[in-house]
C-alpha positions as a Markdown table, in Angstrom:
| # | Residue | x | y | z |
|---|---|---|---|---|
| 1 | Unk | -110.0 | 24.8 | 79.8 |
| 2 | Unk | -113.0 | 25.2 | 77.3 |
| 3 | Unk | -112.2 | 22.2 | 75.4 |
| 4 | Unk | -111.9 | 19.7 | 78.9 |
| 5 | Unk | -115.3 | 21.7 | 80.2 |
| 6 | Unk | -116.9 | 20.5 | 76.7 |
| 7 | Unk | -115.7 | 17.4 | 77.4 |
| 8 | Unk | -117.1 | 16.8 | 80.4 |
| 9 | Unk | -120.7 | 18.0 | 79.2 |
| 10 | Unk | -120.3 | 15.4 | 76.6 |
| 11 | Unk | -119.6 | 12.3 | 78.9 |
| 12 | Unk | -122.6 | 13.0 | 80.9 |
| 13 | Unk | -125.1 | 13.0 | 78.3 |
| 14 | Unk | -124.8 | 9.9 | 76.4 |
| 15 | Unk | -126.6 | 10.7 | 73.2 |
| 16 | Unk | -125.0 | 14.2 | 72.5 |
| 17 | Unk | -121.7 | 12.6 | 71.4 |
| 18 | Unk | -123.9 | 10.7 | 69.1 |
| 19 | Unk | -126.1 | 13.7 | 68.0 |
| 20 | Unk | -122.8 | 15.9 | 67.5 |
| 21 | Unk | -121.2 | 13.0 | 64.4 |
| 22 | Unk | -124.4 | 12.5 | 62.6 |
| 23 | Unk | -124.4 | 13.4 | 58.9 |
| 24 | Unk | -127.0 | 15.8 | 58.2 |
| 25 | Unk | -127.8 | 15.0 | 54.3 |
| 26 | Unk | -128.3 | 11.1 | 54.9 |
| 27 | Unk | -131.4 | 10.0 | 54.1 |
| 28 | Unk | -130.3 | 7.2 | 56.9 |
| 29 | Unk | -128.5 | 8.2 | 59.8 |
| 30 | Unk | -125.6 | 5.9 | 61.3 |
| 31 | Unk | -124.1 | 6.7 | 64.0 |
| 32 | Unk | -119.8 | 7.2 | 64.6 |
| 33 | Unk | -118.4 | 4.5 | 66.3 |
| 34 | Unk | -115.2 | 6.1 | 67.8 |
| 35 | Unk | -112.1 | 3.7 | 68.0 |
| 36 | Unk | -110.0 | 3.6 | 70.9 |
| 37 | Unk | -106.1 | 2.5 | 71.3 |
| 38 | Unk | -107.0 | 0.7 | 74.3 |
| 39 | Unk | -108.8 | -2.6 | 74.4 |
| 40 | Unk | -110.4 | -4.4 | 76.5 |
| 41 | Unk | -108.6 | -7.9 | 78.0 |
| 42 | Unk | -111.0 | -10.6 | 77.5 |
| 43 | Unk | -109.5 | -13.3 | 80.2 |
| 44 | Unk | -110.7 | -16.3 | 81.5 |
| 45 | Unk | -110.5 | -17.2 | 85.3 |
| 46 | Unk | -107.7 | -19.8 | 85.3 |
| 47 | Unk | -108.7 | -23.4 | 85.7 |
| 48 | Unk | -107.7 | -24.8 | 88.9 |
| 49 | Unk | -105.8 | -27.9 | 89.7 |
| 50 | Unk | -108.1 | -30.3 | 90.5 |
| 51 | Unk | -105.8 | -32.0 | 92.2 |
| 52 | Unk | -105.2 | -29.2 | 95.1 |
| 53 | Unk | -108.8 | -29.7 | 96.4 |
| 54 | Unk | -108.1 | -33.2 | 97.2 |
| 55 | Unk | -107.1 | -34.2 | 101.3 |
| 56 | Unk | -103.1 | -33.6 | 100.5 |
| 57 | Unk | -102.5 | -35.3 | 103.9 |
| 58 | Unk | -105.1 | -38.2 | 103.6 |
| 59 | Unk | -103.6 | -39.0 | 100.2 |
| 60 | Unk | -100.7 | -37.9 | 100.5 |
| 61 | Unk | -98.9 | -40.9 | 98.5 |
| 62 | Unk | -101.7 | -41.4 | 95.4 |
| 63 | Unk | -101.8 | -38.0 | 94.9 |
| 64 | Unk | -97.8 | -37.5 | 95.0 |
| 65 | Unk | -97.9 | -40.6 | 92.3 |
| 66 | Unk | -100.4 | -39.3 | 90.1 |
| 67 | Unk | -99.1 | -35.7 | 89.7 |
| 68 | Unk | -95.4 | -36.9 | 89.4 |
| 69 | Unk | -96.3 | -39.4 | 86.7 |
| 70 | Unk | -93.6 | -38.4 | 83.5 |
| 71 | Unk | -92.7 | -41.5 | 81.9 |
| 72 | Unk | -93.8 | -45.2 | 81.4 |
| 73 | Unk | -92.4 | -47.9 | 83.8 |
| 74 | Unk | -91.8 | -49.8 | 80.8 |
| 75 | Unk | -87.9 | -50.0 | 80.0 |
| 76 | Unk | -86.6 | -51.4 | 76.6 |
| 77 | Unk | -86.2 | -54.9 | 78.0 |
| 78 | Unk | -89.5 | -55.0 | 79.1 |
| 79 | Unk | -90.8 | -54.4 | 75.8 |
| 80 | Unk | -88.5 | -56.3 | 73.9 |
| 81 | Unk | -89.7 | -59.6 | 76.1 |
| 82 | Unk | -93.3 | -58.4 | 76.0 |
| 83 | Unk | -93.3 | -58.1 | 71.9 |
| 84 | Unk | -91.1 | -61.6 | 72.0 |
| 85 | Unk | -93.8 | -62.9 | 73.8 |
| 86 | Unk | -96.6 | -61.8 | 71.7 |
| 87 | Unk | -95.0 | -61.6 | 68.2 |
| 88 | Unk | -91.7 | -64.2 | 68.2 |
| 89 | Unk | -88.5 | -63.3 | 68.1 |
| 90 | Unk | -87.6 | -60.3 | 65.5 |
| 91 | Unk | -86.7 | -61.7 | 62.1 |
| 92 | Unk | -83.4 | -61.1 | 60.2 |
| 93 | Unk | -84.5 | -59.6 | 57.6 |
| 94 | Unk | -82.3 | -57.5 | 55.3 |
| 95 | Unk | -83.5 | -54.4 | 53.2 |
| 96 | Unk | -83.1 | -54.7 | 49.3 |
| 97 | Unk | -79.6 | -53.7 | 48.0 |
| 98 | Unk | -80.7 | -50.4 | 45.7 |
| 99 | Unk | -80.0 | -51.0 | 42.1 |
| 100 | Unk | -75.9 | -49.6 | 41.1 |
| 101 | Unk | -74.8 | -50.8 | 45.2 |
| 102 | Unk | -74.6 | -54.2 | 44.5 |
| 103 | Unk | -70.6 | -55.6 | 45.2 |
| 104 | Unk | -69.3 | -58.5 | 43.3 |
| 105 | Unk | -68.7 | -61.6 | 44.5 |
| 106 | Unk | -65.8 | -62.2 | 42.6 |
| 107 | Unk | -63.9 | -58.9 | 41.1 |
| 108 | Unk | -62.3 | -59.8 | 38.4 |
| 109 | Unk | -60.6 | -56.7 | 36.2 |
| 110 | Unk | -61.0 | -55.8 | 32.9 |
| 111 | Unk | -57.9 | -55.9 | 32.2 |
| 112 | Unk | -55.5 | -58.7 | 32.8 |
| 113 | Unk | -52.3 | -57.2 | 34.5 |
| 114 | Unk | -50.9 | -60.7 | 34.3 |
| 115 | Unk | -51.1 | -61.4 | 30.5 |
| 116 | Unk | -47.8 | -61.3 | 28.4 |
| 117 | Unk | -48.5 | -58.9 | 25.5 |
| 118 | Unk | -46.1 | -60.2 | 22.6 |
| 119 | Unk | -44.1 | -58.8 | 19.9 |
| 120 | Unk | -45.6 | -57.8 | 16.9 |
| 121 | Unk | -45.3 | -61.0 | 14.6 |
| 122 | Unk | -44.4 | -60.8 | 11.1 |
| 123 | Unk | -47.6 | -62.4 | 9.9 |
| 124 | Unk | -49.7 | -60.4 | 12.1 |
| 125 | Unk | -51.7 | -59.3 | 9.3 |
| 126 | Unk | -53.7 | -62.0 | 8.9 |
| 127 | Unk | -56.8 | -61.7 | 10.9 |
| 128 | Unk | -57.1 | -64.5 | 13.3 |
| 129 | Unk | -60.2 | -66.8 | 13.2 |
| 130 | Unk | -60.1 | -69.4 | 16.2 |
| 131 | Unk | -63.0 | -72.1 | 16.4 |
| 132 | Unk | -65.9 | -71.7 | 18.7 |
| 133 | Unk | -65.2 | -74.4 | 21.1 |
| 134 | Unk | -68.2 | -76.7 | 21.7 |
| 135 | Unk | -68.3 | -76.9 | 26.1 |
| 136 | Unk | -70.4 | -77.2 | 28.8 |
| 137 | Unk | -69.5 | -73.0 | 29.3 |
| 138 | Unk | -72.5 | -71.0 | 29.4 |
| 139 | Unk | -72.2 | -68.0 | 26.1 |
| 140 | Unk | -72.3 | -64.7 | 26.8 |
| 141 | Unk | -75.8 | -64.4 | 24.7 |
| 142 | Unk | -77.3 | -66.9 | 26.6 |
| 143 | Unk | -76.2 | -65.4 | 29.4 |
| 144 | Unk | -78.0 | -62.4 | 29.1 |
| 145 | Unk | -81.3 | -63.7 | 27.9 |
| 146 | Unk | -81.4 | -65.9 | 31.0 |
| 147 | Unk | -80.8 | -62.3 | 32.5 |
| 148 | Unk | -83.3 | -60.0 | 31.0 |
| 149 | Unk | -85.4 | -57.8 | 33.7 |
| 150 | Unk | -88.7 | -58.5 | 33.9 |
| 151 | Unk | -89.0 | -55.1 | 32.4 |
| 152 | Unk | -87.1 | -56.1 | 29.1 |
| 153 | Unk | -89.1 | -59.4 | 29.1 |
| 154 | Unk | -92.3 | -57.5 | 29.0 |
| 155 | Unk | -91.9 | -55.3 | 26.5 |
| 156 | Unk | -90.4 | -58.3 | 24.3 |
| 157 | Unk | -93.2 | -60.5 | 24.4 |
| 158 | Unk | -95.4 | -57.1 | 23.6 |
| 159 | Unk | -93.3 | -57.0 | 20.7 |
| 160 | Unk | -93.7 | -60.7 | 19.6 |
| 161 | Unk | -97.2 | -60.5 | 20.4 |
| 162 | Unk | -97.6 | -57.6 | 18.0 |
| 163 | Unk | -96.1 | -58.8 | 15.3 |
| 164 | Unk | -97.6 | -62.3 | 15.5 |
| 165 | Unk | -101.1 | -60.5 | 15.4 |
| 166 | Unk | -99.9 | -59.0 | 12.0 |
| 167 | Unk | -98.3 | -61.8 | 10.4 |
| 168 | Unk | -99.3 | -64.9 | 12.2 |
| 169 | Unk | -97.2 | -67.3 | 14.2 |
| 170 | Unk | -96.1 | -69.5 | 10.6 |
| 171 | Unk | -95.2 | -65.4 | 9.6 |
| 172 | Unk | -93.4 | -64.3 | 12.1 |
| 173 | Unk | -91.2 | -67.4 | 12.5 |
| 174 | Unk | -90.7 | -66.9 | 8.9 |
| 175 | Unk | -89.8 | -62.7 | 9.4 |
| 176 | Unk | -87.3 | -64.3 | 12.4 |
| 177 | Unk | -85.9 | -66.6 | 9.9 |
| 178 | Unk | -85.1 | -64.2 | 7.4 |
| 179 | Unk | -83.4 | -61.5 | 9.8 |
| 180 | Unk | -81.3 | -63.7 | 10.9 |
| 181 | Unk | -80.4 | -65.0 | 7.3 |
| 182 | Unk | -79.8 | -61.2 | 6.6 |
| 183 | Unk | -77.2 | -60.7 | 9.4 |
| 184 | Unk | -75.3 | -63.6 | 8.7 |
| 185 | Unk | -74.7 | -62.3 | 5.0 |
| 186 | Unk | -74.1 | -59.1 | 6.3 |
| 187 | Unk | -71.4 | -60.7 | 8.3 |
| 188 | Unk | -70.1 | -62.8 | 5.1 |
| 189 | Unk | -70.1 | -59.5 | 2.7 |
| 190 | Unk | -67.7 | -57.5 | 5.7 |
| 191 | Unk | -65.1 | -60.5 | 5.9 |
| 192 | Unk | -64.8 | -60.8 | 2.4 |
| 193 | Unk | -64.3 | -57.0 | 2.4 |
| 194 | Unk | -61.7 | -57.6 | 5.5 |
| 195 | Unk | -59.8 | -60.4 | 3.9 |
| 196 | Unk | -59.3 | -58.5 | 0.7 |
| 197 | Unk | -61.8 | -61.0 | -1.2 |
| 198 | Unk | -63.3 | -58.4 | -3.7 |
| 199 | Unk | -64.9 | -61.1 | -6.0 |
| 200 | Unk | -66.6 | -62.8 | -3.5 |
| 201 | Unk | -67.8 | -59.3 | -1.9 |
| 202 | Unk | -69.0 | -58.2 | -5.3 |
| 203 | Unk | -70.8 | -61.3 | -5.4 |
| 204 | Unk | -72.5 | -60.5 | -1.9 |
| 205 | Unk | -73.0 | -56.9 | -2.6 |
| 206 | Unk | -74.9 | -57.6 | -5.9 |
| 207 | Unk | -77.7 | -59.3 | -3.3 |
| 208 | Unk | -80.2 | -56.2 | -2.9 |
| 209 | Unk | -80.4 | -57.1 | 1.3 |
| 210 | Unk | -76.7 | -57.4 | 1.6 |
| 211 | Unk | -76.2 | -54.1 | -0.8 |
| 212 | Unk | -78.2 | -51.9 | 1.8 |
| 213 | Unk | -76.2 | -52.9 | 4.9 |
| 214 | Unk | -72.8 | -52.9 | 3.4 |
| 215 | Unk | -74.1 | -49.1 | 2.0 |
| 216 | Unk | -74.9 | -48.6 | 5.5 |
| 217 | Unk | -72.0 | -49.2 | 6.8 |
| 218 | Unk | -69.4 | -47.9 | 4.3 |
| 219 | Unk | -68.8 | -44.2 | 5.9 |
| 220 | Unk | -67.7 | -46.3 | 9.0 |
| 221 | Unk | -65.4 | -49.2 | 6.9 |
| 222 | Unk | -63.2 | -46.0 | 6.1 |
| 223 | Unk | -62.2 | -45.3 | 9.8 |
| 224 | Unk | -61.2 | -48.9 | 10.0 |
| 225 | Unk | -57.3 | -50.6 | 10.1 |
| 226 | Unk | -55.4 | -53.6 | 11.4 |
| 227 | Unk | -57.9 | -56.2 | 11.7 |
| 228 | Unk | -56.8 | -58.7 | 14.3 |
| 229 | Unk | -59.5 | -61.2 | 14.5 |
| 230 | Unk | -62.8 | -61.6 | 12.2 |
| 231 | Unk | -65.8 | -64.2 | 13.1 |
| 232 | Unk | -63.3 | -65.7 | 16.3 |
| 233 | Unk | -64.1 | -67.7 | 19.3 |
| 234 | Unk | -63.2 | -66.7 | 22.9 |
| 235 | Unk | -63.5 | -67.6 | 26.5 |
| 236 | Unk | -62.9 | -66.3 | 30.2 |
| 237 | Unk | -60.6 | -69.1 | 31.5 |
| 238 | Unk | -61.3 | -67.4 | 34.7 |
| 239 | Unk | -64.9 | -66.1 | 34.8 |
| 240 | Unk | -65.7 | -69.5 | 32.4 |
| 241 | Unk | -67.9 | -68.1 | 29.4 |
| 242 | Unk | -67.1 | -68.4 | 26.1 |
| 243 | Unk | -68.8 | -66.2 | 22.9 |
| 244 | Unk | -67.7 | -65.3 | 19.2 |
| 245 | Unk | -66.6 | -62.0 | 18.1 |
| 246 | Unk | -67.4 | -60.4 | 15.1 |
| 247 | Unk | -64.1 | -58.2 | 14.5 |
| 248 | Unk | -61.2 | -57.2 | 16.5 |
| 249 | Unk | -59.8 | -54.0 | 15.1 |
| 250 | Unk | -58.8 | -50.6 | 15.1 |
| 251 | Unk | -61.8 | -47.6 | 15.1 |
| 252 | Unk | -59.6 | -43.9 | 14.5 |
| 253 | Unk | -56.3 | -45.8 | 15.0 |
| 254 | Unk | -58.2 | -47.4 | 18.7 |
| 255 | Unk | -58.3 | -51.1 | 19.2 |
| 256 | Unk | -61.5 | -52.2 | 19.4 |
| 257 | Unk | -63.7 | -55.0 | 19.8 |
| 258 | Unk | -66.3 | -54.1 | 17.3 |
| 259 | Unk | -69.6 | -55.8 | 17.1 |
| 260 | Unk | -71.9 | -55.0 | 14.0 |
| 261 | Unk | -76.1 | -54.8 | 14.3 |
| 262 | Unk | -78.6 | -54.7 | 12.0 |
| 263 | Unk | -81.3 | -53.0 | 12.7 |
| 264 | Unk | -85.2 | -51.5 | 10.8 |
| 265 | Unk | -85.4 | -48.8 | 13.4 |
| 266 | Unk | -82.6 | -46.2 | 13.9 |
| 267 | Unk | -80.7 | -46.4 | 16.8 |
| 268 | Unk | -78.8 | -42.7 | 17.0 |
| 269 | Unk | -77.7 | -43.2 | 21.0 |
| 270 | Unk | -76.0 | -46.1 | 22.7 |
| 271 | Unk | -78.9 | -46.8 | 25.2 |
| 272 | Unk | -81.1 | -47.5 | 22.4 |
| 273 | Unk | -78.8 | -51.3 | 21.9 |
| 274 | Unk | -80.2 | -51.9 | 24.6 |
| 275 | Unk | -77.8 | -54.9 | 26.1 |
| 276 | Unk | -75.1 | -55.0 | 23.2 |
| 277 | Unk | -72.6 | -52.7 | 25.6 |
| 278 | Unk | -72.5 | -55.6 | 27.9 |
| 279 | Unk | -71.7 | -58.0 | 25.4 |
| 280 | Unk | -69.2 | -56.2 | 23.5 |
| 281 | Unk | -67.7 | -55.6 | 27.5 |
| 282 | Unk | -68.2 | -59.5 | 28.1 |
| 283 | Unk | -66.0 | -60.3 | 24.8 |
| 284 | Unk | -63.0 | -57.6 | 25.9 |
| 285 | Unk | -62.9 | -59.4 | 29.1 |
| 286 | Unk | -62.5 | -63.0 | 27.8 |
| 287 | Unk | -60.0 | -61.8 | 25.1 |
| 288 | Unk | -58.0 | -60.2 | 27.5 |
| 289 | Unk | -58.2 | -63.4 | 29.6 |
| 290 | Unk | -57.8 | -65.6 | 26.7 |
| 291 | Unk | -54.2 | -67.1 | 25.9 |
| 292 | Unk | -55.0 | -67.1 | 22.5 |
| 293 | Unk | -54.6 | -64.0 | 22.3 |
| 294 | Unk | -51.5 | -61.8 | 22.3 |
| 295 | Unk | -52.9 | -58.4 | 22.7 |
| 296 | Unk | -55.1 | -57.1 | 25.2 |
| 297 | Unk | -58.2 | -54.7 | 24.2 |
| 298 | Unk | -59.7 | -52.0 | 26.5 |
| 299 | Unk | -62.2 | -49.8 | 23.8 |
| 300 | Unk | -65.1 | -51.0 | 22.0 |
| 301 | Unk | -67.7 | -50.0 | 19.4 |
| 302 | Unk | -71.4 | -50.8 | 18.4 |
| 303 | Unk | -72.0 | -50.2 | 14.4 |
| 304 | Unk | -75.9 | -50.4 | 13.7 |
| 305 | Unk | -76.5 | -50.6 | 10.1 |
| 306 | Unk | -79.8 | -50.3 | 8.0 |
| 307 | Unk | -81.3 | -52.1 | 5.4 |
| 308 | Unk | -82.6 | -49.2 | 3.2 |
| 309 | Unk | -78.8 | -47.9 | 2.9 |
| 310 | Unk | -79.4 | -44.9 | 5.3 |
| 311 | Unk | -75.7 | -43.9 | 7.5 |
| 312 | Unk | -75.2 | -46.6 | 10.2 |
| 313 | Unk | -75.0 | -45.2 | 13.6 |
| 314 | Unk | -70.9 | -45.7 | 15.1 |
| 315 | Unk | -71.4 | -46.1 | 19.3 |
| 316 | Unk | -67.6 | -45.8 | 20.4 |
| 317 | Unk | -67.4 | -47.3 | 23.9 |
| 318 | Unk | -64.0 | -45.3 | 25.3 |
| 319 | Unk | -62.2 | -47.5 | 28.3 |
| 320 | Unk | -64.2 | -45.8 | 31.5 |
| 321 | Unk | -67.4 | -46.7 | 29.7 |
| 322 | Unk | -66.1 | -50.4 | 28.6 |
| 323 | Unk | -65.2 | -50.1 | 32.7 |
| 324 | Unk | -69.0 | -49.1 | 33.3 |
| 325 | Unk | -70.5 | -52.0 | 31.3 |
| 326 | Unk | -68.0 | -54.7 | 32.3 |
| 327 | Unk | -69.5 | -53.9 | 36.4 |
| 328 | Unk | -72.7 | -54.9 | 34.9 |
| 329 | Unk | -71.9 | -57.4 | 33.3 |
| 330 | Unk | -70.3 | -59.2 | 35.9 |
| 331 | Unk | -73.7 | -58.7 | 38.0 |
| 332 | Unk | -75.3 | -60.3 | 35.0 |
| 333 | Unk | -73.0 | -63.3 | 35.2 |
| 334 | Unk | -73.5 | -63.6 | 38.7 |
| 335 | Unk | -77.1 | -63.9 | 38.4 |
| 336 | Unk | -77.0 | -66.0 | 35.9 |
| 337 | Unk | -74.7 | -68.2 | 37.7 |
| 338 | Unk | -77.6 | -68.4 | 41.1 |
| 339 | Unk | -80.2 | -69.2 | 38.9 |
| 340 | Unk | -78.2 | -72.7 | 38.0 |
């Protein structure tokens, strides 16, 4: 009863509330502000409908129009004929096919399921070596330079350009000259080695170029057996390309078609041959659609060898991945077959 009669004598003098909090030993004095669990609702008077102070009955139908207005009284025909009208009929137009979804024109497999595979012939130990038949079929190397993205084109003529700016255009056609000299020795030296030709191989080896290649490359000569073909010429009769492979043999007791790079840069990984997968896929195809020849191939591999004698880099291309690049290269030869 005390404490509420305080209370009271408090809430009738404003100031002694006040008077009672203050700190004594401040040189300042503030006062307590006291915090209460209620709060005060802040609300503003709702707007009114405009609408409702307008003559309901006198207009009765604009106003019933007005506030019971939802949706346009356009339909989809109307605007279709009103941007027909304005803008033409819609064009066809078709979105770009992303890179990997293109479909092939013509599939044709890998592997032929029709060819005959024959006995093993008593002289089938003699590499075979068919002539490169001169015809109006495109070859698979100039089908993919016709090919080349405009990404791979760039960074080519960067390249040339580079090196023409260090040895000048009468030097760098002389540089070409030579690498291509160099890999057609290096060629030479491995079928003499193939064919059992030691004196002619010794010959070749003696030549400092050829020496550091066929060093190169001599870790990977072990793993090899059973040449079937060395230097030989094949076509597609179906897909119509033709294209010379270097060597048809056996990688680790695997048939292969083997196709063997020089190269003054090493080249540990597979995507650093850049487009040598699809051609080593392009030449399994046409052998395996090739009556020339009695066997049918499904692996390949990639042997980049170096000049200064350093381990040449093996690329072993198993039969899903020969798979893989023979997609592409179909695509390739599609394009290449629009351009003309």
């Amino acid at each position: 009863l005390v404490k509420m009669q305080f209370l009271q004598i408090l809430s009738r003098k404003p100031g002694s509330l006040e008077m009672l909090f203050q700190i004594p030993f401040c040189q300042k004095q503030f006062p307590y502000t006291c915090l209460s669990t209620s709060a005060c609702v802040y609300s503003k008077k709702k707007k009114g409908n405009s609408y409702e102070e307008v003559d309901q009955e006198k207009y009765k139908n604009l106003v019933h129009s007005v506030t019971s207005y939802k949706t346009s009284a356009q339909t989809p025909e109307t605007i279709l004929e009103e941007d027909n009208l304005l803008y033409g009929p819609p064009g066809k137009h078709r979105p770009p096919i992303k890179a990997g979804t293109k479909t092939h024109k013509n599939w044709v497999p890998l592997i032929n399921p029709s060819k005959r595979i024959l006995p093993v012939s008593s002289d089938s130990n003699v590499p075979m070596k068919i002539g490169l038949q001169r015809t109006k079929m495109p070859s698979v190397t100039r089908i993919l330079q016709e090919t080349l993205s405009p990404q791979q084109v760039f960074y080519l003529e960067r390249w040339k350009q580079k090196m023409i700016e260090e040895l000048g255009k009468e030097g760098f056609e002389e540089y070409t000259k030579n690498l291509f000299l160099q890999g057609e020795l290096f060629h030479s030296a491995l079928e003499s080695i193939f064919l059992s030709e030691q004196t002619a191989a010794k010959e070749q080896g003696e030549n400092d170029v050829v020496a550091g290649y066929l060093s190169s490359v001599e870790h990977v000569l072990e793993d090899i057996s059973e040449v079937k073909a060395l230097e030989s010429g094949v076509h597609h009769e179906t897909l119509q390309y033709l294209g010379l492979v270097d060597c048809v043999a056996k990688y680790r007791g695997r048939l292969c078609v083997i196709d063997w790079k020089t190269s003054e840069k090493p080249k540990p990984f597979l995507q650093n041959t850049y487009d040598n997968p699809l051609q080593v896929a392009a030449y399994i195809g046409a052998i395996n659609h090739d009556a020339n020849y009695d066997f049918q191939v499904r692996c390949g591999l990639i042997v980049v060898a170096y000049k200064n004698g350093s381990p040449a880099h093996p690329h072993f291309m198993d039969p899903d991945l020969c798979s893989q690049y023979w997609n592409k290269w179909l695509l390739r030869l599609e394009e290449y077959l629009d351009k003309k």
